[in-house]
N, C-alpha and C positions, 0 to 999 in steps of 0.2 A: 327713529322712523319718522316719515313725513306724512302727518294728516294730512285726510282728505274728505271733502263732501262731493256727493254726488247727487244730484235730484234731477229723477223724471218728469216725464210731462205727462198731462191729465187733468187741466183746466182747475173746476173746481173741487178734486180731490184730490190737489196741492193741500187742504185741510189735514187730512194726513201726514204728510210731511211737515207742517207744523207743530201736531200736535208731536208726534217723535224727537222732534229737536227742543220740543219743551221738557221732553224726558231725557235728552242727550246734556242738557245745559244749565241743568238744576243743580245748583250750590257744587258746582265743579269744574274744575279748567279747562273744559272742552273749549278749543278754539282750532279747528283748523284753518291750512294756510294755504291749503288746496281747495277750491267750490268749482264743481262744474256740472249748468242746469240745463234745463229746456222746456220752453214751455212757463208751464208756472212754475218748472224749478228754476228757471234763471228771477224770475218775479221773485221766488225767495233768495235764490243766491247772491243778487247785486247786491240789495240793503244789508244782507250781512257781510258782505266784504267790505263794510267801511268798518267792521268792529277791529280794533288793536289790543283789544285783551276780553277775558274770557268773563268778565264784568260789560262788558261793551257787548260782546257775542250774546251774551243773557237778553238783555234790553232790548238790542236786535230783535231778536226771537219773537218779544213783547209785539212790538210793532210789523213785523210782518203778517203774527197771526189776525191783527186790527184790518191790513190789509187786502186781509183773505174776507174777513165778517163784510170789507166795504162793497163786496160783488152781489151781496144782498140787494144793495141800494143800485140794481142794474143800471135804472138809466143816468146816473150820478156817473159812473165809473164807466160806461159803455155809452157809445156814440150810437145813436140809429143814421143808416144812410138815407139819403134823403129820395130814393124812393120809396123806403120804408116810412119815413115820414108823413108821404101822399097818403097813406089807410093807416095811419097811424089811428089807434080807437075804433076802428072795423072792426068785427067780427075776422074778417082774412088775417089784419095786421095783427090782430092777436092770436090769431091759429099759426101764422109763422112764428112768432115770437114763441111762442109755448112748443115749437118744433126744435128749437132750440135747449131751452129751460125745459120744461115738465117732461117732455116725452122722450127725453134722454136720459132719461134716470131708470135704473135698473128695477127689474123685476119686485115686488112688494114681497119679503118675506114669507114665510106661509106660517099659517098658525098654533104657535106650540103644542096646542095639544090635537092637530088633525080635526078638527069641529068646521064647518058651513062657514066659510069667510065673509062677513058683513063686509070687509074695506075690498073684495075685489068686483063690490059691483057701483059700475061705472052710472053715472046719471047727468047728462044726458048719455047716450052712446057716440062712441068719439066721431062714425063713422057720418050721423047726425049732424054735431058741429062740424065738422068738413062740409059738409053739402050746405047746413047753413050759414056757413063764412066765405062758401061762393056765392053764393046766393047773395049774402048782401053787400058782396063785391060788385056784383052785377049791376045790382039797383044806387052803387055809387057809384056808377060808372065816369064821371068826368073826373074823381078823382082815380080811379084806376087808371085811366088814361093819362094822367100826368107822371102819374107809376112809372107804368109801363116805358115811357116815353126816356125819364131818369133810368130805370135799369137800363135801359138800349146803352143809353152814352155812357154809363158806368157803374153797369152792376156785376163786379166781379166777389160785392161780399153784401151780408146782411147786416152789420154793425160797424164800427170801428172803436178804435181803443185811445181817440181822441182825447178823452178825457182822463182816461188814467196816465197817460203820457204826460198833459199839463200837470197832472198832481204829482207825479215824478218831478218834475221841472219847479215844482211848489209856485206855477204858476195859477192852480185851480184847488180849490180844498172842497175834494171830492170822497173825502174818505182814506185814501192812498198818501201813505208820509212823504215827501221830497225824501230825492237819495241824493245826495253830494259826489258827484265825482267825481273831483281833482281827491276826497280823502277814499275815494277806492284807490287811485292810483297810486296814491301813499302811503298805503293800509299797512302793505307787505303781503296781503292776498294774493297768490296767482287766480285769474278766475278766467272761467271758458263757460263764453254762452253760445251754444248749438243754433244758428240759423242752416235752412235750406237755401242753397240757389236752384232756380226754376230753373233758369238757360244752362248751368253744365249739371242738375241733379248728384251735387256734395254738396255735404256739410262742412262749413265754416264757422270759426270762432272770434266772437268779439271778444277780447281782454281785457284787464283792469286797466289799459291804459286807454281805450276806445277804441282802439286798433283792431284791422282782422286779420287773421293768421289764418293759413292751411287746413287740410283737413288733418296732416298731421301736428295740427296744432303748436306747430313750434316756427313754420316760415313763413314772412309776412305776407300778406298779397295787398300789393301796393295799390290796386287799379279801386279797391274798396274805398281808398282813403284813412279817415278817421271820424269813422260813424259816432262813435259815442258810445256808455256803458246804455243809457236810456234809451237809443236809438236800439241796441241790439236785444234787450230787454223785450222790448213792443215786437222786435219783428220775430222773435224766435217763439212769439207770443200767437201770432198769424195767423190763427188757423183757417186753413184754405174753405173759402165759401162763408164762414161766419164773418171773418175779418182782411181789409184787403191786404194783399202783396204790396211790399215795400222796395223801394227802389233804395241800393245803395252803393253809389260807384258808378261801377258798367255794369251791375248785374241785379237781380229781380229777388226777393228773398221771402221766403216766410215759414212759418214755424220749424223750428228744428229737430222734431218728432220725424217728418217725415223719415229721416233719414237715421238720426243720431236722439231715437227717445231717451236712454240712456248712457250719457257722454262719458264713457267708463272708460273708454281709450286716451279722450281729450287730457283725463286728470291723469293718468298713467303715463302719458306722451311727455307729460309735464313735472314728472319725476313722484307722480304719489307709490308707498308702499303701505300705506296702513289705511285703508279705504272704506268708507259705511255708504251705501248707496240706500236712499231709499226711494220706492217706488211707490205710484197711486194707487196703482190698482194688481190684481194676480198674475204671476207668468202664465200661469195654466189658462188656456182657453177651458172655459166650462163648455159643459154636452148638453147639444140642443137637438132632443128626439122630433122635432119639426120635420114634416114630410116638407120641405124645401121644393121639389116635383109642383107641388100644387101651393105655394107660397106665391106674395106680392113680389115683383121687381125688387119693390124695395128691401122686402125684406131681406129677399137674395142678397141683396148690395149692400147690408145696412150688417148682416151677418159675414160675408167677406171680407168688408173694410174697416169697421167696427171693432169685430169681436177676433179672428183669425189672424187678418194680418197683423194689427199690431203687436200683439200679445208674440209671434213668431219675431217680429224685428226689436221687442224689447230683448227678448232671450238669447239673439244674433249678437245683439250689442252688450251683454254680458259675457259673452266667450272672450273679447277683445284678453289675450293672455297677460298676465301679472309679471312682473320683477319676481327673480327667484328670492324668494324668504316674504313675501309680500301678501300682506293679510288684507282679507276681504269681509266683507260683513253684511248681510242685503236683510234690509227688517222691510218685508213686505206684507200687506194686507192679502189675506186669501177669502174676504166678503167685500161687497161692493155695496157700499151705503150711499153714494151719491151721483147724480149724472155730471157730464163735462162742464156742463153751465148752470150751475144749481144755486139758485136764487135764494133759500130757504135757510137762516140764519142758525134754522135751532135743529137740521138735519145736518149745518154745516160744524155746530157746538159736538153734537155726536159725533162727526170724524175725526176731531179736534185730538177728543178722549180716546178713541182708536189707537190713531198713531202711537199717545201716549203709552197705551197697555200694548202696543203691537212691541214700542223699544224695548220696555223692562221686560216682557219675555225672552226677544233677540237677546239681550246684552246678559240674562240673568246666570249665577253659575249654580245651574241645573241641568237633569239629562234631558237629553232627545226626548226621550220618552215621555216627560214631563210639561218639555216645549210646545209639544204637539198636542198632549191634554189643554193647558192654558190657552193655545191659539183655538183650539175648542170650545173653547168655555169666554172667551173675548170675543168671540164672533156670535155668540149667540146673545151677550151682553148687549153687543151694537147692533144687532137687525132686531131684537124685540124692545131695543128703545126706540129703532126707527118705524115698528109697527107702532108703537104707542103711538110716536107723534101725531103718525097718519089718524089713528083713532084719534085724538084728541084734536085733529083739525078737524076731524067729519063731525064730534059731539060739538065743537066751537058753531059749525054753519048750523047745522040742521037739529041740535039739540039733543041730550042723554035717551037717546031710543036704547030698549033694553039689550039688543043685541051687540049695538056698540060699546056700553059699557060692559058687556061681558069680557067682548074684544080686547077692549085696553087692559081691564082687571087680570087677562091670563098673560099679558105680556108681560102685566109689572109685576105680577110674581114670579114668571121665569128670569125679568131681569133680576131682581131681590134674591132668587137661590142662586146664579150663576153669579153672582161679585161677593155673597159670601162663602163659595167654591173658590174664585181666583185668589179674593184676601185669606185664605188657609195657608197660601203657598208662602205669604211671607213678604213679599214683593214690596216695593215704594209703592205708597200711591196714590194717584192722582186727585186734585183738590176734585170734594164734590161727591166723588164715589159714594159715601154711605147716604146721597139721596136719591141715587137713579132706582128709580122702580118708585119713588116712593114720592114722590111730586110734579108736577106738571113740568115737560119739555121745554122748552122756548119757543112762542109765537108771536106774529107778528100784532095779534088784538088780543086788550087783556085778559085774561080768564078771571069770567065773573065771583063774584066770592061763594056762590052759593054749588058750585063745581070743583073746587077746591079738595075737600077731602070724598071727593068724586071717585068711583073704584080702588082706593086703596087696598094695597094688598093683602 
């Protein structure tokens, strides 16, 4: 049979799919010769189509997951546009910014044991900073006005991906490894990276040789050229509004979600029969009791486009039918630990360890019945360590109030019973396990010593 990868898009909960190919490529000859990404799965899929053996595939892994930690360091790896420049340090410029980052990030857990949630109350009120991020937009108004002036002539994004592009090119050492791309072309990797075109609305694929090919993934379209592996990388990278559209050819391109979140036809098209797809986040749409009737615009808009439609066009793009005898395999997360653009190093280590325990459930030979307890018991492992964390940022700013430390104490007991529930089952597992519950997360300032054996469980 012909391995194959497949990875979805999902910004940064490509984390995820890190940490699962740390568990697909641990002391064993996994190497497929099929990869086809989008989004941040082509971010992972390019640097691993230069491996030629399943020692090379390992190593890969190593550095892509480095690649995922460098999104921490935003504006290293991300370009701001230069009208975002103009209120750059504003109160606005950073109410945008954080519309991006922070307020993309899913719903905070709720608290194991049903008690008063210290970590859901907001301070200042968000609605507050809004009014006062216009407010001292107002009163900078000559640099709003230079703003203003730059978005006119070209604001069709908020960021760009300038700088991760140079550190592909190992022109910038930004965090991001240089990818070589004459040794993709020579790997023996087939690989398909998902861009959008705006002007005909299909998906096209860059391949390992920098070429683009059809939507059937196999006829060339010649008016493209030869963009390049890194050219197609960045633009299937695109996301519409955060990052601009890329011109390549005669046509207009950007991220390849729109169309083709999971390129599961692309690696099919291209002769796979034994296929592991993994995704960022849940097919299911979750159920939102919101009276929508009396909700913001946005919200309406932010829950159609957001939460609805893609989760419908990832599921679209899984029907795409198999070669008869041809096995499929989809290790998905069914909790959401992190937003699209999620800056936070040590929420990004926890999806890491996700992925990890979301493969060894997928791949383990046990029943359904069993599958579905674990995936139970690993989802409540990763959302009450991502309550900890949140608790251990709030005791980091504002200091060990008794209510916070209560907070964090019942998460890392629930995390402490729930991994020695999954470790019963038998499973690999992941470096590190026998400390979660049982020491501080990962943050960006150090935890002073006298907090240290701080809530233990």
């Amino acid at each position: 049979m012909t391995p194959a990868l497949v990875l979805s898009g999902g910004g940064s909960k490509g984390a995820f799919e890190v940490g699962a190919l740390e568990y697909l490529s641990r002391g064993s000859d996994f190497l497929p010769r099929i990869m086809a990404g989008t989004s941040v799965g082509s971010l992972v899929c390019g640097p691993l189509a230069q491996a030629t053996s399943p020692a090379e595939f390992r190593q890969l892994v190593e550095v892509v997951r480095g690649n995922a930690l460098a999104v921490s360091g935003m504006n290293t790896v991300f370009g701001r546009q230069p009208w975002l420049d103009e209120i750059n340090g504003t109160p606005l410029g950073d109410f945008i910014s954080d519309l991006i980052s922070v307020r993309s990030r899913p719903p905070l857990p709720p608290d194991p044991v049903g008690v008063h949630d210290p970590l859901t109350i907001q301070d200042p009120p968000r609605k507050h900073r809004t009014l006062f991020a216009i407010g001292s937009a107002i009163g900078n108004s000559s640099a709003l006005v230079r703003a203003s002036k730059l978005l006119r002539e070209a604001g069709s994004s908020v960021m760009n991906l300038d700088p991760m592009e140079a550190g592909f090119r190992g022109d910038f050492d930004g965090g991001v490894a240089r990818v070589d791309e004459p040794t993709i072309a020579s790997s023996g990797v087939t690989l398909r990276i998902s861009v959008a075109s705006l002007r005909d609305g299909v998906a096209r694929y860059v391949t390992e040789d920098g070429s683009m090919v059809m939507e059937d993934s196999v006829t060339p379209y010649e008016p493209a050229g030869n963009p390049g592996v890194i050219q197609g990388m960045c633009t299937s990278s695109s996301v519409p509004i955060v990052f601009p559209p890329r011109r390549i050819g005669d046509d207009v391109y950007v991220d390849g979600g729109i169309v083709q979140n999971i390129p599961l036809r692309a690696a099919v098209e291209c002769g796979a029969d034994d296929v592991i797809v993994i995704l960022t986040g849940p097919l299911a749409t979750n159920k939102d009791d919101t009276d929508f009737t009396q909700a913001s615009l946005i919200s309406v808009f932010t829950r159609s486009a957001s939460d609805i439609t893609p989760q419908q066009l990832s599921r679209e793009n899984l029907r795409f039918p198999l070669v008869d005898g041809a096995k499929l395999t989809v290790i998905e997360p069914t909790a959401e630990v992190l937003g699209g653009f999620e800056m936070e190093a040590g929420l990004i280590e926890i999806d890491f360890s996700y992925g990890w325990l979301r493969a060894a459930e997928t791949l383990a030979d046990i029943t359904e019945a069993e599958r579905c307890l674990l995936a139970k018991v690993s989802d409540d492992i990763v959302l009450q360590r991502e309550r900890a964390w949140f608790a251990e940022e709030r005791i980091l700013a504002t200091g060990p109030q008794l209510n916070l430390v209560g907070a964090l104490r019942r998460s890392r007991e629930h995390v402490v019973a729930s991994v020695t529930e999954w470790q019963e089952f038998g499973l690999p597992q992941p470096q590190g396990i026998s400390t979660w519950g049982k020491s501080w997360e990962q943050h960006q300032i150090e935890v002073p010593t006298e907090y240290q054996d701080l809530a233990q469980p």
